[in-house]
DOTORGU-192407 format. One record per residue: x, y, z of N, C-alpha, C in turn. Coordinates in steps of 0.02 Angstrom, whole numbers, plus 50000, padded with zeros to 5 digits. Layout:
N
XYZXYZXYZ ...
//
This chain:
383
462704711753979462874718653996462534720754061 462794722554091462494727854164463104735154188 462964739254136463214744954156462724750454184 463114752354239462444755954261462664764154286 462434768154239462674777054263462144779954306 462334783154352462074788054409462344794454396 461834800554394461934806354360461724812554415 461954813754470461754817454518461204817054542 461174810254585460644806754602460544808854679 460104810754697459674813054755459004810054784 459194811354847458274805854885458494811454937 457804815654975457714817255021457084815755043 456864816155134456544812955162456334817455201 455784823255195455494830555231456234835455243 456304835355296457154841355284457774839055288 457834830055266458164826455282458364826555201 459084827055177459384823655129459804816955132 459544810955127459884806455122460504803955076 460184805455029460684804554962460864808954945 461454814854916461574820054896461844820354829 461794820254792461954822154719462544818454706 462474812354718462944806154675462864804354615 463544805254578463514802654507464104798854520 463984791154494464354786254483464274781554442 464714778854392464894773954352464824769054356 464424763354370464664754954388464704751554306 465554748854303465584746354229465414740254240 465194735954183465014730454179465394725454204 465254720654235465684716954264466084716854332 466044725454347466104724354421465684723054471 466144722554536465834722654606465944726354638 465664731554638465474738554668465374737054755 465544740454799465494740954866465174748554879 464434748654887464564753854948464514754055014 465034756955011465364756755107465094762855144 465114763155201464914768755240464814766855305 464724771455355464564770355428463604769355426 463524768555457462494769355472462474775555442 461874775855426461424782055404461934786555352 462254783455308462534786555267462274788455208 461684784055193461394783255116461304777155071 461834773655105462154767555048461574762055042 461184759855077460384758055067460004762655029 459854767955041459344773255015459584773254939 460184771954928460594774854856460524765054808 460494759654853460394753754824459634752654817 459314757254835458354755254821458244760054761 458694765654775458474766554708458494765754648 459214761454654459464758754592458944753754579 458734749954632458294744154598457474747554589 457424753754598456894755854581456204755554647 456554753454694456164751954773455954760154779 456344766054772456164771854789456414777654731 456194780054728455924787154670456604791554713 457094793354666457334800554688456984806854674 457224809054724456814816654719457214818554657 457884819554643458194822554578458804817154554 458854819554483459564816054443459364809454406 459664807254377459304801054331459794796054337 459654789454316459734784054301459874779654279 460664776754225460094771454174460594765154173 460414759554119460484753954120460784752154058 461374751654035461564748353976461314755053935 461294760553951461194765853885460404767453909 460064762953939459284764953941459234769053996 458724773354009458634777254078457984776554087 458144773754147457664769354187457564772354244 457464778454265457484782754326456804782254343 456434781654280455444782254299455124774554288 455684768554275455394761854256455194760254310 454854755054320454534752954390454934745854398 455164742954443455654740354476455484732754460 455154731754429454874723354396455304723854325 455374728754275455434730854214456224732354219 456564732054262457254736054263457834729054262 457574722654245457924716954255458604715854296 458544719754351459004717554432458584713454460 458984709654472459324707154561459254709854614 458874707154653459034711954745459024706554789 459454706454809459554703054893459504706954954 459074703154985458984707155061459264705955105 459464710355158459674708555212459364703255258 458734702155250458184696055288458004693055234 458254690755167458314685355126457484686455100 457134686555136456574687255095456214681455049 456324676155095455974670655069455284668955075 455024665155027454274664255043454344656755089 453914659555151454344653455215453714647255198 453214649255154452714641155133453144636655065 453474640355040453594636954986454434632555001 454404626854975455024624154965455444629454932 456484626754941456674631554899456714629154830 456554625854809456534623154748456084630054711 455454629354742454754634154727454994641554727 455494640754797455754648354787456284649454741 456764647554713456924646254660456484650054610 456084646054585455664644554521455174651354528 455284652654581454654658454580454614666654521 455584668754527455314672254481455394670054412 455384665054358455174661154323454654661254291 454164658154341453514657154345452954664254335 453374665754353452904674354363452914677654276 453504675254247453554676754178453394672854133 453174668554165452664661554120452994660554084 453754657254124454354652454082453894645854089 454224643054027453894634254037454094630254076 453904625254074454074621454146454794618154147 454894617754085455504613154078456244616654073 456054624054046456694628354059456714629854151 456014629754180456044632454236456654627354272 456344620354266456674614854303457444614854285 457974616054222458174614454210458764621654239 458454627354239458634634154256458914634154342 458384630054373458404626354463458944622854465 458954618454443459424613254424460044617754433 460344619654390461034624954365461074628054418 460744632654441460894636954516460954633354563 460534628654580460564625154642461354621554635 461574619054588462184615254598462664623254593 462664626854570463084630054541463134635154645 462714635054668462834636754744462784632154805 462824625554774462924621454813462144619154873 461704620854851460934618354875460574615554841 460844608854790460474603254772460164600654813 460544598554849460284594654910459764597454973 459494603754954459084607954981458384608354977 458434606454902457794609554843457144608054891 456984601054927456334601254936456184603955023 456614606655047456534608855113456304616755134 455914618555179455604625155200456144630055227 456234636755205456654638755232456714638855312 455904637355351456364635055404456944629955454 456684626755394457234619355405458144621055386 458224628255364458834630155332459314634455386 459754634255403460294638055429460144644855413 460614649055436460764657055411461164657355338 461504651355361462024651355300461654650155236 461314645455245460934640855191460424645055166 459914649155196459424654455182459814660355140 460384660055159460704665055125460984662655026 461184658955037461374653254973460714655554924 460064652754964459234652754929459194659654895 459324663754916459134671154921459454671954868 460074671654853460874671654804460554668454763 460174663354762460134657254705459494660654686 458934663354700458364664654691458644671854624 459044675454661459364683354625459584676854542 460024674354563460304670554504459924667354444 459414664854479459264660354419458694664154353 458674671454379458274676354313458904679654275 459484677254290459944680954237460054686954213 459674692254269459744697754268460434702754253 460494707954227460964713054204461374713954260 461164716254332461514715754362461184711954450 461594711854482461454709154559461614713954618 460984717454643460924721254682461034718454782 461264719154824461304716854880461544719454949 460924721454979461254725055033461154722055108 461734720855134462334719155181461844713355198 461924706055144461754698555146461924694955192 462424698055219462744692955291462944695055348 462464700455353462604705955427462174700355472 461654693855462461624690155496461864684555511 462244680755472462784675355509463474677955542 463744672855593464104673455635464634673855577 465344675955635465924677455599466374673955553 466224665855594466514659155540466314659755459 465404658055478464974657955432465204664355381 465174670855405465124675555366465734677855311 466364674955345466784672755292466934669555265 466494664555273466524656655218466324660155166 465564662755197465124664955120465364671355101 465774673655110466244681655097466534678155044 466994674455056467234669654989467024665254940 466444661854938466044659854909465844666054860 465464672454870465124676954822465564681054769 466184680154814466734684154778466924678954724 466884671454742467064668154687466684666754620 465814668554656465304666854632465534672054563 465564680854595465644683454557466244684554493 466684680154508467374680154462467074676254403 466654668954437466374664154405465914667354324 465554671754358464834674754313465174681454274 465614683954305465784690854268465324697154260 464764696354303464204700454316464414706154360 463834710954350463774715454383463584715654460 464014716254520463504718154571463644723254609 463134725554648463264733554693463004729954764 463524730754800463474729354878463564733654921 462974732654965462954737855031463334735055081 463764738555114464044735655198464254740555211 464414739555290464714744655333465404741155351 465534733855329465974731955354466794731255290 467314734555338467784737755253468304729655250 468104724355306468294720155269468054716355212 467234715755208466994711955147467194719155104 467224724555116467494727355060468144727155029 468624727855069469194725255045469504716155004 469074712855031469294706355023468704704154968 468294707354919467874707754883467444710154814 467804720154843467494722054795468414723454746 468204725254685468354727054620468444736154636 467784738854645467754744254661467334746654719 467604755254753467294754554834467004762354821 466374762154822466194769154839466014769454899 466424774954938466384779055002465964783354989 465594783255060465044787455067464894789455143 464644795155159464834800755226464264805155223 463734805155264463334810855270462744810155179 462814803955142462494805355084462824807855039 463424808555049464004814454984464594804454981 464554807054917465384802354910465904805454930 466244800154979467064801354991467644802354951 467484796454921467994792954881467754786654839 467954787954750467924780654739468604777754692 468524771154703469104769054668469234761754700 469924757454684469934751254720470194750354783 469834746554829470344744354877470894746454898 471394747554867472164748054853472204756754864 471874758454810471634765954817471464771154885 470984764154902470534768654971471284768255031 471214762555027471814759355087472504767455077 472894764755019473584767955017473574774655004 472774777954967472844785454959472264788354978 471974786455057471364791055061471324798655032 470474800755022470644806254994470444813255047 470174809655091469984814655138470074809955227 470124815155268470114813455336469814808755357 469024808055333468554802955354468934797555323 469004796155245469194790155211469644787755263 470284790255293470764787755321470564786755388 470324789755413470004787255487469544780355472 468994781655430468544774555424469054766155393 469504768555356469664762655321470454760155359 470304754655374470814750455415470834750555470 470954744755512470994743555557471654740755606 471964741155647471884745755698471624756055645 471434758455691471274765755638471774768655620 471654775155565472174778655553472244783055624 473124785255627473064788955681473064794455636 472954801455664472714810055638472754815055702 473264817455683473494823255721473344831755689 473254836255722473344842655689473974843255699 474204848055638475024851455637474964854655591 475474856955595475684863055558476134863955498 475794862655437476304863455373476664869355357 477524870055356477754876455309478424875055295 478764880155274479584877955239480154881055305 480574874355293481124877355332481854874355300 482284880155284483014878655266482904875555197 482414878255155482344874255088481644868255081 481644866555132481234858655140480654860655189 479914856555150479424856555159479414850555228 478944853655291479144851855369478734852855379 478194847255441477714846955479477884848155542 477554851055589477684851355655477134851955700 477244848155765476514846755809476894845955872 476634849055925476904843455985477114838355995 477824838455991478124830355989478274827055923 478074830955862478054827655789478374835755778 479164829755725479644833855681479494830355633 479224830355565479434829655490479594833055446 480074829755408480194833655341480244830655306 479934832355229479614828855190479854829855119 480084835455083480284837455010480484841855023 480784842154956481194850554939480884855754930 480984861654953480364866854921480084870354966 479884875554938479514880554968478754879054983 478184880255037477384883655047477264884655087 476724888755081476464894955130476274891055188 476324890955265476254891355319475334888555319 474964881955330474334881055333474444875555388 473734874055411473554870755460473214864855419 473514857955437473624852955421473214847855461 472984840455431472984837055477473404830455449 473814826355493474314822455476473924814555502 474224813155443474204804155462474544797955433 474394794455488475004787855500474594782355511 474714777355483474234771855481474824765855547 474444763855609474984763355647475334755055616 475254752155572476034747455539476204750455514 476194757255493476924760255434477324764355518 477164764355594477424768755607477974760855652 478334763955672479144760055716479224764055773 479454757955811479444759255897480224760855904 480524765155947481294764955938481494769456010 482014766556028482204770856127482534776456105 482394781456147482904787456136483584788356098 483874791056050484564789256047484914785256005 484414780155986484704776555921484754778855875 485034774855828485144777055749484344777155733 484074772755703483554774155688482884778955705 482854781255777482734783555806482964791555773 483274794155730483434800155715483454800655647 482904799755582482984800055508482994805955505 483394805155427483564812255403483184813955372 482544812555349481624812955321481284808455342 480734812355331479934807055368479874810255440 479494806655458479494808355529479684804955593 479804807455658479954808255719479314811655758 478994804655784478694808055851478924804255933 478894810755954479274808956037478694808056077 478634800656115478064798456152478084794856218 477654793156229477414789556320477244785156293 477314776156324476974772456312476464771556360 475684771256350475394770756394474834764256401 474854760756351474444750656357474784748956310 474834744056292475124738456269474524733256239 474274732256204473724726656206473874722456146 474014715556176474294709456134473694707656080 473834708756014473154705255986473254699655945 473644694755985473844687155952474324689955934 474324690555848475014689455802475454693455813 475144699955825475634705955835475394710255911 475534715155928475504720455989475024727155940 474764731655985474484737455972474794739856039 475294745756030475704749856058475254756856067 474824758256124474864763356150475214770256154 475424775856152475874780656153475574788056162 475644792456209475444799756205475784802156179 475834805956109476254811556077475864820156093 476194822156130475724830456127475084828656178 474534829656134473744831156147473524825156117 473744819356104473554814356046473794806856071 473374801856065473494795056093473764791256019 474124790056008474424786055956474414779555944 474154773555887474274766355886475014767255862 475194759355882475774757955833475694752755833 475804747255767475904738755789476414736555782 476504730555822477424730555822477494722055850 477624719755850477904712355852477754711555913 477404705355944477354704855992478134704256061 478564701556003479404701256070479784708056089 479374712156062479564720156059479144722456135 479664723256215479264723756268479184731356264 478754733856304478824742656307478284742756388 478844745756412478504747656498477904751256471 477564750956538477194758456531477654763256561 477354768856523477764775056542478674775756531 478634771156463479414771056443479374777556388 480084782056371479834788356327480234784856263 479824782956208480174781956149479714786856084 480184784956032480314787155971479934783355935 479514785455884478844783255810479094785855773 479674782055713479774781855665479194780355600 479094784555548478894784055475479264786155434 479214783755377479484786255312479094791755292 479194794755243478774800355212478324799155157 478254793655127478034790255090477464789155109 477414788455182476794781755218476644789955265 476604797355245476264800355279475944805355226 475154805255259474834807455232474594814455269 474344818955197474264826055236473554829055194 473304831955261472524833555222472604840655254 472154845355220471864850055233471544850255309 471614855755343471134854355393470384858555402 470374862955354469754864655343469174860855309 469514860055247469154856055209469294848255212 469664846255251469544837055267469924834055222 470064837755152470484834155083471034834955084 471124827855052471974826255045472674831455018 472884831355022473524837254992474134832454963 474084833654895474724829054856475104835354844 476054834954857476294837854833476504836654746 476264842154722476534843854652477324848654633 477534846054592478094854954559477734860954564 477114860454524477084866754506476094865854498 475564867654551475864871154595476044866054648 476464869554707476644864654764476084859454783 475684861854818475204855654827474414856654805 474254852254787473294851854741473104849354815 472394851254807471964848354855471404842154821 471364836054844471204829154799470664832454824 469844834854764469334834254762468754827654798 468424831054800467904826054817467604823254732 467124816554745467104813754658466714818354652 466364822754655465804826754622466104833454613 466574836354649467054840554650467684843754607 467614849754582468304849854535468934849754607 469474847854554469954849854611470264857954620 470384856154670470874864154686471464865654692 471974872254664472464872854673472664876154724 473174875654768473074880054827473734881054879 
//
């Protein structure tokens, strides 16, 4: 078992709030991501889980226990460091065995416990060498294997491979993800980077300023951000985000911006200030005048092409709409001058609409027309 509840959990630091009143779920067996830009929390919020730092408020616990005041030897996690944290005199065999030893396991479970991890991450062939004799890659394995072999509830780890290169770092991106399918354990991972989040975690808590964004899977974050930031931070090329203007015309619910016509549903609402977005592969390149170039829903934006930048498989299409520089990706045999005036086709499906005061998402409903998607700590709103 490693279920682990967070109950409006807080760390501040003199007039600094780092952590802000997060309550979150990790069920047993997942792989939790928290994601974020720098200085978001998502470290500050993984020490305290392992008990490295005292929140100022909110509690804690472990499988039913609350462990908010246990001291971080007693809380049976896992932590991996970002600098691995090896003892650089001891073989890794020793490092291995070390936390073991500390619990005055016998010698023969110890050896036999080494044994199993070391093959089971592929550093048999390691055991009697100093970690300076080891790669980035390989120090990293030790570190993984060291967390492993106390069989702890769950496996704590923040951002393990922000030091190997890019090859390396997705070898072992795939390796931990398999590690973890393998064990069925619990782990909570720190990164800033939303590909080991995407290609990894189970579940992704977003995090912004110390407040959660958003949580939920992959799939979730990607296809239904819930606020402005979520959709700006997650994916790459970025989301594009325009201001415009939501209200009803001739029956049907219609966005409008400089250069952007959409229409989107049937129905009536009140006249608000919007912010719109298009993730640039859902948007299409098209010349003045065509068929496609003119849907009867979704949107139409009228643009400038202004770079072109080949990125191997596909193009990133440049475009001024209005006040706003636009991506689009589009096949690389697809030419576009500079300064040619075409048409950015979307469906209505693939556009998303947030609030522009409050940053949150806007789903249209029947009744009422549209909710505003809460933040997780947040009730939602009708509006």
């Amino acid at each position: 078992m490693g279920r682990l509840v967070l109950s409006q959990l807080s760390r501040s630091f003199k007039d600094v709030t780092a952590v802000d009143n997060i309550s979150l779920v990790v069920e047993d067996g997942d792989f939790l991501v928290l994601l974020g830009p720098s200085g978001c929390g998502k470290t500050t919020l993984l020490r305290m889980i392992a008990g490295l730092l005292e929140p100022t408020s909110g509690t804690l616990e472990l499988d039913g226990l609350d462990i908010t005041d246990l001291p971080s030897r007693h809380r049976d996690l896992a932590m991996v460091f970002q600098s691995y944290a090896l003892y650089p005199h001891l073989s890794v065999a020793k490092n291995l065995a070390f936390p073991l030893t500390v619990r005055r396991t016998n010698r023969h479970d110890v050896s036999r416990r080494v044994a199993e991890v070391a093959d089971m991450v592929d550093i048999a062939h390691l055991l009697e060498r100093k970690p300076r004799e080891l790669s980035g890659g390989q120090r990293q394995r030790v570190a993984v294997a060291r967390a492993l072999v106390r069989e702890p509830k769950a496996f704590l780890m923040d951002e393990p491979l922000s030091n190997l290169d890019a090859k390396l770092r997705t070898a072992t991106r795939q390796e931990l993800a398999a590690l973890h399918r393998r064990l069925g354990a619990t782990f909570v991972y720190v990164t800033h980077d939303q590909v080991e989040a995407m290609t990894m975690a189970t579940k992704i808590a977003l995090l912004n300023g110390g407040r959660l964004e958003q949580v939920g899977t992959p799939d979730e974050l990607y296809d239904r951000p819930a606020s402005v930031f979520a959709a700006g931070f997650m994916g790459s090329p970025a989301t594009n985000l325009l201001d415009a203007r939501l209200s009803s015309s001739n029956g049907a619910i219609t966005v409008m911006a400089p250069g952007v016509e959409a229409v989107l549903w049937e129905g009536e609402t009140p006249e608000r200030e919007i912010v719109l977005g298009i993730r640039p592969e859902h948007l299409s390149l098209h010349a003045p005048g065509s068929v496609a170039a003119a849907p009867t829903s979704g949107a139409a934006l009228r643009g400038v092409v202004e770079l072109c930048e080949n990125l191997g498989r596909e193009q990133l299409v440049h475009c001024r709409v209005g006040a706003h520089r636009i991506g689009v990706t589009c096949p690389r045999e697809q030419r576009w001058e500079e300064g040619a005036v075409v048409v950015l086709g979307a469906s209505t499906e693939h556009l998303h609409l947030f609030d522009r005061a409050t940053g949150r998402r806007l789903e249209w409903r029947a009744e009422p027309p549209l909710t505003q998607h809460a933040a997780p700590n947040e009730p939602a709103l009708s509006v």
